[in-house]
NUZA-50286 format. One record per residue: x, y, z of N, C-alpha, C, CB in turn; residue in three letters. Coordinates in steps of 0.2 Angstrom, whole numbers. Glycine has a CB too. Example, Ala and Ser with C-alpha at 12.3 -4.5 7.8 and 13.67 -1.06 7.14 Angstrom:
residues 2
<n_x->66, n_y->-28, n_z->39, ca_x->62, ca_y->-22, ca_z->39, c_x->66, c_y->-16, c_z->39, cb_x->57, cb_y->-22, cb_z->45, resn->ala>
<n_x->64, n_y->-11, n_z->35, ca_x->68, ca_y->-5, ca_z->36, c_x->64, c_y->0, c_z->39, cb_x->70, cb_y->-3, cb_z->29, resn->ser>
END
This chain:
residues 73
<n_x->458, n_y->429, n_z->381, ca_x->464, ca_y->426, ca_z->381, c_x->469, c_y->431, c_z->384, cb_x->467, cb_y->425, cb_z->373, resn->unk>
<n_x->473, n_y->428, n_z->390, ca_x->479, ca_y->433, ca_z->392, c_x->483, c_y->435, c_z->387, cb_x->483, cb_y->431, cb_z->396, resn->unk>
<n_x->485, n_y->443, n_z->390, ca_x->491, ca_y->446, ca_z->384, c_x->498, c_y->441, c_z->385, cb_x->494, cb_y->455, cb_z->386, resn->unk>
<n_x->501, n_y->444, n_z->380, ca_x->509, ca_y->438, ca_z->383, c_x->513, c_y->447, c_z->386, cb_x->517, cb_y->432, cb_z->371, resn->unk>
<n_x->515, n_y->443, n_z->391, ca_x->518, ca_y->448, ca_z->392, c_x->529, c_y->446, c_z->395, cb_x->512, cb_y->452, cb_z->400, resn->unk>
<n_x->533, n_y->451, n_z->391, ca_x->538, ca_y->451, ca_z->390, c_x->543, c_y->450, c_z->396, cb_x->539, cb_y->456, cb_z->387, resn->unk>
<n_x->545, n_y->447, n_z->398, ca_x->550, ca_y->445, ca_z->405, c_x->555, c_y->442, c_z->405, cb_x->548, cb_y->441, cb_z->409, resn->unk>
<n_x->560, n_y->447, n_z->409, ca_x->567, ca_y->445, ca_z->407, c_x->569, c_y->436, c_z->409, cb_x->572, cb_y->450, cb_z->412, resn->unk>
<n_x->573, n_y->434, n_z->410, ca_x->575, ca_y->428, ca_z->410, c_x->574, c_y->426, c_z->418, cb_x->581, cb_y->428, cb_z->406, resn->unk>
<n_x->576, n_y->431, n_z->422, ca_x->577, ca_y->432, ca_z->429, c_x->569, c_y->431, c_z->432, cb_x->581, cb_y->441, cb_z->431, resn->unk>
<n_x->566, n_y->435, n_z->429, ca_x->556, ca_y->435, ca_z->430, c_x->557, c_y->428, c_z->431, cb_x->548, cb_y->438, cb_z->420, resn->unk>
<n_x->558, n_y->425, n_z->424, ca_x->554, ca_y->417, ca_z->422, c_x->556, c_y->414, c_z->429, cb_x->559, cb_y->411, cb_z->415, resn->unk>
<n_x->563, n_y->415, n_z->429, ca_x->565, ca_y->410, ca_z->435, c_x->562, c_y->409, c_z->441, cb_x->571, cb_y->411, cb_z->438, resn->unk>
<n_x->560, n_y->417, n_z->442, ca_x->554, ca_y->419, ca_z->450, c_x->550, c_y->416, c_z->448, cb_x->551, cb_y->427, cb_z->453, resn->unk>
<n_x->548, n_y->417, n_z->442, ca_x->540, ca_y->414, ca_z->441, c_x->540, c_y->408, c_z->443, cb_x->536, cb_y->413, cb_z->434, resn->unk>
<n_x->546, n_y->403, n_z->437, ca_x->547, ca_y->395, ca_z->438, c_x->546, c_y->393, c_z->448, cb_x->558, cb_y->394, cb_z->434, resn->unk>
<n_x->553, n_y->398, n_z->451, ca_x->552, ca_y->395, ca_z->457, c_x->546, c_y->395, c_z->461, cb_x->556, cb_y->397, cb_z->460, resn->unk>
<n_x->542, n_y->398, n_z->460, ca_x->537, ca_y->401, ca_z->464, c_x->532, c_y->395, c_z->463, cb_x->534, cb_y->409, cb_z->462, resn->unk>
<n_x->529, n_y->394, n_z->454, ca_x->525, ca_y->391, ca_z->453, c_x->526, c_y->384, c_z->456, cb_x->524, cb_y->392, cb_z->448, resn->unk>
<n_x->535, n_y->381, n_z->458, ca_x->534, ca_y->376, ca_z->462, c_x->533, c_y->376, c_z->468, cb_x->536, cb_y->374, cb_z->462, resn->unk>
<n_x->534, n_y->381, n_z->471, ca_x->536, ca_y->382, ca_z->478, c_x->529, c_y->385, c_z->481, cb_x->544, cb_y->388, cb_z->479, resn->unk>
<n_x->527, n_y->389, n_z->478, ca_x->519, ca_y->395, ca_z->479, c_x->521, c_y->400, c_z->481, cb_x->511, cb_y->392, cb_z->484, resn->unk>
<n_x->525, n_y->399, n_z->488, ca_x->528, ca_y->408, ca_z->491, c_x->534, c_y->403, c_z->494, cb_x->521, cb_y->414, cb_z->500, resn->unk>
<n_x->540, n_y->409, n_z->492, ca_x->548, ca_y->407, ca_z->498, c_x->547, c_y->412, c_z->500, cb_x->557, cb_y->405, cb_z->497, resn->unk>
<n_x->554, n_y->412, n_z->504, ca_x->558, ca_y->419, ca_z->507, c_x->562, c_y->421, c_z->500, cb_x->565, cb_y->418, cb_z->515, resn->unk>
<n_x->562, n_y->429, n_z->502, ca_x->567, ca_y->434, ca_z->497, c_x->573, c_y->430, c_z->498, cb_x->567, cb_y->444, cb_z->500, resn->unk>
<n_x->576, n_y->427, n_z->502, ca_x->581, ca_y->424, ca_z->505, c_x->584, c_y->418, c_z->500, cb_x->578, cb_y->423, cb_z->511, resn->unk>
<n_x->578, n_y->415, n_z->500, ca_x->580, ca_y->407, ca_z->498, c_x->580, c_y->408, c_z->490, cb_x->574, cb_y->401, cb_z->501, resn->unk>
<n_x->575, n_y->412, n_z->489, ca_x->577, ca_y->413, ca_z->481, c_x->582, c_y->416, c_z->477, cb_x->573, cb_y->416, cb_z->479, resn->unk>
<n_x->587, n_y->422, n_z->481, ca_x->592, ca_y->424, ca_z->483, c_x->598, c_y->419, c_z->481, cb_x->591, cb_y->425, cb_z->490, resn->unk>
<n_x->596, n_y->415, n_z->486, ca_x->600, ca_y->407, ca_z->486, c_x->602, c_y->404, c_z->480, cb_x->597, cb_y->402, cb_z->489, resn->unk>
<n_x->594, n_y->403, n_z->479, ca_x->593, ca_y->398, ca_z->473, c_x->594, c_y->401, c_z->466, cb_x->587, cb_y->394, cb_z->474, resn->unk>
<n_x->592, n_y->408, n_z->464, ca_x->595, ca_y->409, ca_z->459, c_x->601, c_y->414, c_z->457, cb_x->590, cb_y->410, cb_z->456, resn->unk>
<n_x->605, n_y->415, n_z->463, ca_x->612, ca_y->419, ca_z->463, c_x->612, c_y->425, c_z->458, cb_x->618, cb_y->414, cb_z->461, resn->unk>
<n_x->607, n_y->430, n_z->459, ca_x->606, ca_y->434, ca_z->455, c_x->613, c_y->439, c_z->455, cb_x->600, cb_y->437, cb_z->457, resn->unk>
<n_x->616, n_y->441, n_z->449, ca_x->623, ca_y->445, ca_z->448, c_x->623, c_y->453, c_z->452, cb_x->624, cb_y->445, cb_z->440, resn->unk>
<n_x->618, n_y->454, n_z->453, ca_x->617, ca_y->463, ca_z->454, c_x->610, c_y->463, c_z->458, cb_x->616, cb_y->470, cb_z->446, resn->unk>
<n_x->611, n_y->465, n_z->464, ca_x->606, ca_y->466, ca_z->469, c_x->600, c_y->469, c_z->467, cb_x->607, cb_y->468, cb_z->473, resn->unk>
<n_x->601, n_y->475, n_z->465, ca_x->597, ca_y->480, ca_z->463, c_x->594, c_y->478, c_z->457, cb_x->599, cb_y->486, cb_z->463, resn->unk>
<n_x->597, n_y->475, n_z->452, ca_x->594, ca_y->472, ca_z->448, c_x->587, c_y->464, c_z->449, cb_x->600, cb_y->471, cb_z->444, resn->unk>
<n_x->590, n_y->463, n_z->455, ca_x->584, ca_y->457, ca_z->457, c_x->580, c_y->461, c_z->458, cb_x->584, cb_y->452, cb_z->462, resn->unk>
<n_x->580, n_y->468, n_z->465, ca_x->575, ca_y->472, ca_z->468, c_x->571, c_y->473, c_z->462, cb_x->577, cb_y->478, cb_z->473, resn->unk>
<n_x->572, n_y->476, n_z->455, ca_x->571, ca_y->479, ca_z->450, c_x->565, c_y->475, c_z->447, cb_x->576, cb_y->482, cb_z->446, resn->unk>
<n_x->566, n_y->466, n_z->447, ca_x->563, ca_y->462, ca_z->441, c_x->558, c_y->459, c_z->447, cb_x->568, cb_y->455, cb_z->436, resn->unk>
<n_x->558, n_y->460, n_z->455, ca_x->553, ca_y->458, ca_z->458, c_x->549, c_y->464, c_z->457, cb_x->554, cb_y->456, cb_z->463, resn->unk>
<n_x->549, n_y->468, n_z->458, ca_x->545, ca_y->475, ca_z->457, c_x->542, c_y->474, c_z->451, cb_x->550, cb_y->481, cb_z->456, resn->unk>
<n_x->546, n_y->474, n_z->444, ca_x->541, ca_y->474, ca_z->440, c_x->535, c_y->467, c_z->439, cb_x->545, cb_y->476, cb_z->434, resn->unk>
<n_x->538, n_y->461, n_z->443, ca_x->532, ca_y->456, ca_z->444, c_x->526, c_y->458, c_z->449, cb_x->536, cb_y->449, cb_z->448, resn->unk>
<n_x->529, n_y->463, n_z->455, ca_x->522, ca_y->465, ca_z->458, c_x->518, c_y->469, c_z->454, cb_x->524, cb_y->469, cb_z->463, resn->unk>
<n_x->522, n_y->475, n_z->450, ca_x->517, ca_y->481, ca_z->446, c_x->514, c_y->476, c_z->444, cb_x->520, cb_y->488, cb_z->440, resn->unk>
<n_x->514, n_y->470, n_z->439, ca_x->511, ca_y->466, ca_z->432, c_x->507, c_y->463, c_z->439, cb_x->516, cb_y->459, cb_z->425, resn->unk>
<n_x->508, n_y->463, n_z->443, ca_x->501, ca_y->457, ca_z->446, c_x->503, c_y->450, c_z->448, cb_x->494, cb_y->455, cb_z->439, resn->unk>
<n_x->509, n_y->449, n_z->446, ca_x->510, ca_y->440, ca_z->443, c_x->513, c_y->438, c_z->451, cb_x->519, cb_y->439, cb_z->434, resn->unk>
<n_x->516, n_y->442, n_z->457, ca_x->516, ca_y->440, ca_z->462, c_x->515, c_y->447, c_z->468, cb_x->521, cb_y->435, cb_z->463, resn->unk>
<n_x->516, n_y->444, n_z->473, ca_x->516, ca_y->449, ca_z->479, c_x->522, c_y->446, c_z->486, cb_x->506, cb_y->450, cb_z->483, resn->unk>
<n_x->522, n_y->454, n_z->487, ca_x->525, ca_y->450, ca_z->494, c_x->522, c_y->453, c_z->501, cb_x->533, cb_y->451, cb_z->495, resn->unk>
<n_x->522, n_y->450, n_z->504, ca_x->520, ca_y->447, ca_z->512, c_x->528, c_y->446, c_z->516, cb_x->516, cb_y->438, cb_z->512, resn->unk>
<n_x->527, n_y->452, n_z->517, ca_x->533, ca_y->453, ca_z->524, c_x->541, c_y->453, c_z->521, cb_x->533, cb_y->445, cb_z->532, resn->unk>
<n_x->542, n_y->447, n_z->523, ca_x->549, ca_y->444, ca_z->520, c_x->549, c_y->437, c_z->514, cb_x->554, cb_y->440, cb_z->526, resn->unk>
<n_x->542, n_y->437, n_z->511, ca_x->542, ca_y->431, ca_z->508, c_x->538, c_y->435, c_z->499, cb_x->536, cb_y->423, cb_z->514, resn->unk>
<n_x->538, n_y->431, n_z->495, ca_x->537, ca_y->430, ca_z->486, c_x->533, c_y->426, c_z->485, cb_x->543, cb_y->428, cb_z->482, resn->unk>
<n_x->525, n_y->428, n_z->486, ca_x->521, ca_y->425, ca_z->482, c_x->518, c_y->424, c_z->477, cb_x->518, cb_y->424, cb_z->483, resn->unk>
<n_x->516, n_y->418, n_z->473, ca_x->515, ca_y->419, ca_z->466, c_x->506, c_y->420, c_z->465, cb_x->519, cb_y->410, cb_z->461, resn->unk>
<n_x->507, n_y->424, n_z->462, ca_x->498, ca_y->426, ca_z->463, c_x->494, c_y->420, c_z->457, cb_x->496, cb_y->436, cb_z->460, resn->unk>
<n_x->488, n_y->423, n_z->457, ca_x->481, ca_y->419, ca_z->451, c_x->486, c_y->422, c_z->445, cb_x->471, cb_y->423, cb_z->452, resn->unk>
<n_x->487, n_y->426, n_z->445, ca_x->487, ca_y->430, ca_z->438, c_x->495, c_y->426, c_z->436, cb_x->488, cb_y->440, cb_z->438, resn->unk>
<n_x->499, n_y->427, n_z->440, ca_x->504, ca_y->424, ca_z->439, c_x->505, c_y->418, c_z->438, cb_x->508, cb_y->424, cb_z->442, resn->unk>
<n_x->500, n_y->413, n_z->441, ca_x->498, ca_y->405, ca_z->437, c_x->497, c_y->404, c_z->429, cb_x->489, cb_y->403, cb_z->439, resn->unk>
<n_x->492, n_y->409, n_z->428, ca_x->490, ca_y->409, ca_z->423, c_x->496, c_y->410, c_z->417, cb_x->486, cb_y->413, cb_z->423, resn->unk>
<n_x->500, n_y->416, n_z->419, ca_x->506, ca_y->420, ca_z->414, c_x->508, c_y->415, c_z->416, cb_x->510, cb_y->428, cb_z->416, resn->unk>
<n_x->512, n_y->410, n_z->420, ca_x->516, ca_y->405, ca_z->418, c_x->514, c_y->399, c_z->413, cb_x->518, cb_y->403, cb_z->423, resn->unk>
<n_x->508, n_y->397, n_z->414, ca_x->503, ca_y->392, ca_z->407, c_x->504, c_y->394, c_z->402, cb_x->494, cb_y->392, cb_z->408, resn->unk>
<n_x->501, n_y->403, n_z->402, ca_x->505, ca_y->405, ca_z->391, c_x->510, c_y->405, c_z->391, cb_x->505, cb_y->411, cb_z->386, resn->unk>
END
C-alpha cells in the first residue's frame, strides 16, 4: 500500500492539473493556478520532483507513474 504523503494545497492543484492534462508548460500552469509568490511555486514543484510524483522536461510538468498513483490515495 502507498504511504499518504503530505501536500500543500498548491501540490494538489499541480497534481489535479497534470493528472488531466499528463504534462503542460511551467507557463500555462502559471496561468491556470495564479500562484501568489513565485518562489513559493518553484519550491512545491521541487518538492513534487524530490517525491517522484512528476518531472520536468525542458519547459514543461509531467505527472509521473508514481504521481498517478499518489493522486488515487
Amino acid at each position: 500500500m502507498p504511504r499518504r504523503i503530505k501536500l500543500s494545497p498548491l501540490q494538489r492543484d499541480i497534481l489535479r492539473l497534470l493528472e488531466e492534462a499528463g504534462a503542460e508548460t511551467v507557463g500555462t500552469i502559471i496561468a491556470t493556478l495564479k500562484p501568489s509568490d513565485q518562489s513559493q511555486f518553484d519550491a512545491r514543484v521541487g518538492g513534487l520532483v524530490t517525491l517522484g510524483l512528476i518531472r520536468k522536461e525542458e519547459n514543461n510538468l509531467v505527472l509521473t507513474e508514481h504521481g498517478r498513483i499518489a493522486r488515487l490515495t
